[in-house]
C-alpha positions as a Markdown table, in Angstrom:
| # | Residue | x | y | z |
|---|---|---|---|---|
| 1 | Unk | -3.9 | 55.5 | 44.7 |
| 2 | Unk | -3.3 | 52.4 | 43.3 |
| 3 | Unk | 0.3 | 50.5 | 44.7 |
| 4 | Unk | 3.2 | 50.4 | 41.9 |
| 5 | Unk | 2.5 | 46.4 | 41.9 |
| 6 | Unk | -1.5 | 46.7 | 41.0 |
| 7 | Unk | -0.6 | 49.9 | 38.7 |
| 8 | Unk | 2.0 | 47.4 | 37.0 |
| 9 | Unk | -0.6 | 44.1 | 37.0 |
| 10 | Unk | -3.1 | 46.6 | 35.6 |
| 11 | Unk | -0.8 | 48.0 | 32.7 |
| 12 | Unk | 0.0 | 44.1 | 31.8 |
| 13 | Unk | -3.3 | 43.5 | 31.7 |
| 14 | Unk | -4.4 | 46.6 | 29.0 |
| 15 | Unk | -1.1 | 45.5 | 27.0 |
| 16 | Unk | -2.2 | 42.2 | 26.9 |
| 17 | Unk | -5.2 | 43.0 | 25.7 |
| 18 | Unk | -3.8 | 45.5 | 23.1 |
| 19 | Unk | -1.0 | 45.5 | 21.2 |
| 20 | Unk | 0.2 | 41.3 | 22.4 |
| 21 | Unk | -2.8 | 40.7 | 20.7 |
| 22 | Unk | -3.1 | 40.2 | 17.1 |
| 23 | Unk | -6.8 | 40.5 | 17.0 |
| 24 | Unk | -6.9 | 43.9 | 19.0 |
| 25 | Unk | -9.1 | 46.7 | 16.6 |
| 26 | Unk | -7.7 | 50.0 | 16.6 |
| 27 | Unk | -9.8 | 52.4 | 15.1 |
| 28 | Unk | -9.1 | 55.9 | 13.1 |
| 29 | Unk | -8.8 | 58.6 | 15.3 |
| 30 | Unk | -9.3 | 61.6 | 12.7 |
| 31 | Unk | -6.0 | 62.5 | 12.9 |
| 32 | Unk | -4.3 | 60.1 | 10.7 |
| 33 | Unk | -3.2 | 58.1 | 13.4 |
| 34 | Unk | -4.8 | 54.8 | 15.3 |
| 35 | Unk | -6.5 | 54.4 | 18.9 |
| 36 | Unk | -7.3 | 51.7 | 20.6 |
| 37 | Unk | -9.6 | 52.0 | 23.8 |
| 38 | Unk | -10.3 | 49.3 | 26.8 |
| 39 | Unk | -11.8 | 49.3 | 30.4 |
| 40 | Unk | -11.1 | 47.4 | 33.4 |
| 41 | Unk | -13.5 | 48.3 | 35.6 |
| 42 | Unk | -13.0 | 51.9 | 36.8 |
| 43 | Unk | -9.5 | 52.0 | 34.9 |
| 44 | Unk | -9.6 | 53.4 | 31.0 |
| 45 | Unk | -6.8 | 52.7 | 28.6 |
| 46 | Unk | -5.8 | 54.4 | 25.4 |
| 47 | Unk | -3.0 | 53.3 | 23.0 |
| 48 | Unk | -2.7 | 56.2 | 20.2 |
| 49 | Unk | -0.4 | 55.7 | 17.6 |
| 50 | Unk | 0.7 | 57.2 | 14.6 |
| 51 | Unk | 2.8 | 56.0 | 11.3 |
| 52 | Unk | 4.1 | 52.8 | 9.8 |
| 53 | Unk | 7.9 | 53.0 | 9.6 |
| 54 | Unk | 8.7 | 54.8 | 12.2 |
| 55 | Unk | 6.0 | 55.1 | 14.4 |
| 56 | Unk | 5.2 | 56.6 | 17.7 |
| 57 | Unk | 2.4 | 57.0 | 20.3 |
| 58 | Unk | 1.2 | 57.3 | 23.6 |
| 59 | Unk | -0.4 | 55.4 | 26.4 |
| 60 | Unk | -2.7 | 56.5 | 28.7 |
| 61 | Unk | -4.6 | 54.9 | 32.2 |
| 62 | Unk | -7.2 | 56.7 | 34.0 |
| 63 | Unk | -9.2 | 55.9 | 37.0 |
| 64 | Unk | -12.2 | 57.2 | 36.8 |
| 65 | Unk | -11.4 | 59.7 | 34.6 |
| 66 | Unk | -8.4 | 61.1 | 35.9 |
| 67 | Unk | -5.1 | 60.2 | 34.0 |
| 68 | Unk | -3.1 | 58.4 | 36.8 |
| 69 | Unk | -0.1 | 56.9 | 34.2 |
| 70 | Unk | 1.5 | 58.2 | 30.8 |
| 71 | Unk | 4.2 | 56.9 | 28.4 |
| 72 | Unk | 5.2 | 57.9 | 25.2 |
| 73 | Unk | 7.0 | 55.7 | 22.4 |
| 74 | Unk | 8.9 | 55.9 | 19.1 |
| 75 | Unk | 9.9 | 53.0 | 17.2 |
| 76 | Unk | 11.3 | 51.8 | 13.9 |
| 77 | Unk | 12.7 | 48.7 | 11.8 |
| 78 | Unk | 15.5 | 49.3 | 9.6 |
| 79 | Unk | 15.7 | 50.0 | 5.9 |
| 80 | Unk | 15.7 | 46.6 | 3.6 |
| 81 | Unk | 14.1 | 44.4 | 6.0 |
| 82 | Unk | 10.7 | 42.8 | 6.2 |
| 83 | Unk | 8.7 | 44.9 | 8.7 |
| 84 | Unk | 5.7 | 42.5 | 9.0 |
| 85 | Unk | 8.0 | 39.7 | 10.0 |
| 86 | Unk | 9.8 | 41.7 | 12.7 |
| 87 | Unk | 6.3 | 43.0 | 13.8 |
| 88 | Unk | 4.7 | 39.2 | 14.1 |
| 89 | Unk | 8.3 | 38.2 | 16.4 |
| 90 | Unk | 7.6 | 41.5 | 18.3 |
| 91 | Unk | 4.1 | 40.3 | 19.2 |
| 92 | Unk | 5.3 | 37.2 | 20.4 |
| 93 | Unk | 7.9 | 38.5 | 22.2 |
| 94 | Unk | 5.1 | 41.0 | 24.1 |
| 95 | Unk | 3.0 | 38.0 | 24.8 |
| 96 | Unk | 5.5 | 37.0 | 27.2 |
| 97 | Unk | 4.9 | 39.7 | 29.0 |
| 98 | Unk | 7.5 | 41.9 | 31.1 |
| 99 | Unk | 10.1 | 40.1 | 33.4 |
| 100 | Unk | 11.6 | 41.5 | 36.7 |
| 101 | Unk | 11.7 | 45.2 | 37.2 |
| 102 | Unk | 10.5 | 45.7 | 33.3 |
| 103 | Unk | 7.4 | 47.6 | 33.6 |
| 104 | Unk | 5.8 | 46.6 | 30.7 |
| 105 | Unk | 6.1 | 45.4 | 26.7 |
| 106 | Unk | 8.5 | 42.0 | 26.7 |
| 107 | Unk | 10.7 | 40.0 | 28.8 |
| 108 | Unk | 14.3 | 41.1 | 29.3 |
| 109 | Unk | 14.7 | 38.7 | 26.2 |
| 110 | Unk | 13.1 | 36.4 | 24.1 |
| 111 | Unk | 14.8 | 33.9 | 21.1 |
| 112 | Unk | 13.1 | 32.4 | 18.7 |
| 113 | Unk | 15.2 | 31.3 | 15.7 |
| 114 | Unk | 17.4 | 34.0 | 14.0 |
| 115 | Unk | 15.1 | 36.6 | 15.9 |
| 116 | Unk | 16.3 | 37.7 | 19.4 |
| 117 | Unk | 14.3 | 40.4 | 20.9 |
| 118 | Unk | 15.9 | 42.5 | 24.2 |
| 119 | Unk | 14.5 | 44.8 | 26.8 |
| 120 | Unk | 16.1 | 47.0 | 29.2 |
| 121 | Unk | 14.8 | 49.5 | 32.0 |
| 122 | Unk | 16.4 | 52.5 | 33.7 |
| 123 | Unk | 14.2 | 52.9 | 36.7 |
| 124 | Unk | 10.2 | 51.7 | 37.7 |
| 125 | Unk | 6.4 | 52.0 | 37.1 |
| 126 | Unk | 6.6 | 55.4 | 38.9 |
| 127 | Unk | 9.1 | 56.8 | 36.6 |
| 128 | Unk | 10.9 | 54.7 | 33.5 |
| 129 | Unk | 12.8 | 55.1 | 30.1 |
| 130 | Unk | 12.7 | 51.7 | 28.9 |
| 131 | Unk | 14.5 | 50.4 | 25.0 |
| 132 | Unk | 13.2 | 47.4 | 23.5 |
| 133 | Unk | 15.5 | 46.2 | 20.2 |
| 134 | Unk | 14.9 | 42.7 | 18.1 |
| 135 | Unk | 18.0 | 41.5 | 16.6 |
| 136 | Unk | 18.3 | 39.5 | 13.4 |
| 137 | Unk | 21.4 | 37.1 | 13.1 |
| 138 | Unk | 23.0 | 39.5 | 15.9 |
| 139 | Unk | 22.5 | 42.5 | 13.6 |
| 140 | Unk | 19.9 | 44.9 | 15.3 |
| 141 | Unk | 17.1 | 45.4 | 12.9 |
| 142 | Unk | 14.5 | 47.3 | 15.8 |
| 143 | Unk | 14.3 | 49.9 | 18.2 |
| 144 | Unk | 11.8 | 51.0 | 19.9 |
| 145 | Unk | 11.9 | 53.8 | 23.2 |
| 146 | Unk | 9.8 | 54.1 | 25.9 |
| 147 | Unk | 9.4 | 57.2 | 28.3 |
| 148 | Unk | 7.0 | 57.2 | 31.4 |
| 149 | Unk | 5.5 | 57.1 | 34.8 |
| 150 | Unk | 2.6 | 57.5 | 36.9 |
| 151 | Unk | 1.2 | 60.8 | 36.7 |
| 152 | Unk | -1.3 | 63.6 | 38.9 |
| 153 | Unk | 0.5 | 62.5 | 42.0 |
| 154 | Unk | 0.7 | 66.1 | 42.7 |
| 155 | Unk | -1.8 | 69.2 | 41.6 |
């Protein structure tokens, strides 16, 4: 089993490659929603997502074909405001990458302008609810939760 640190590393790592960057393909998964899929190795990643405004999803890591972590998401930008710009900050903000205990997504915070992007964590890679908000002028225009751990630990 991999240690919470690698398990973290390794979860930068397909985030990095996914949704931080802009030129990542997600493809139709049938279902009216979007996957993306990557491999490191023996470790599979799967990003599925589904809506514009809100949307939500679901992350997925397996080692060699077991799922070892899982984390779902919901997210939205507010009425009357400019989702694509709040969407190119965000993935800015994600290239940063995560910050002390945050286990994954963006620092604990991130300014660049009138934008100011927040994240906050309630617990670790083994088991975390984690809220990620981007702020315009001081007025919170994004919110985005996060639910999710390592998983199979036990059968």
């Amino acid at each position: 089993m991999l240690d919470r640190n690698k398990l973290k590393d390794l979860l930068r790592e397909f985030n990095v490659k996914g949704y931080a960057d802009p030129n990542s393909k997600y493809i139709d998964n049938g279902k009216n929603g979007k996957v993306l899929n990557l491999t490191i190795d023996d470790y599979t990643y799967e990003d599925e997502f589904y809506g514009g405004e809100p949307y939500c999803g679901n992350e997925t890591i397996w080692e060699n074909g077991i799922d070892i972590f899982r984390c779902v998401y919901w997210g939205k930008v507010i009425k009357g405001i400019n989702f694509s710009d709040i969407y190119d900050f965000l993935r800015k903000a994600l290239s940063k990458g995560p910050d002390g205990e945050l286990v994954h997504r963006g620092p604990s915070e991130y300014v660049q302008g009138e934008l100011k992007y927040t994240n906050s964590i309630e617990g670790d890679i083994e088991e975390f609810r984690q809220v990620e908000k981007i702020f315009m002028n001081e007025r919170e225009v994004y919110i985005a939760y996060f639910v999710g751990g390592r998983v199979n630990i036990r059968k």
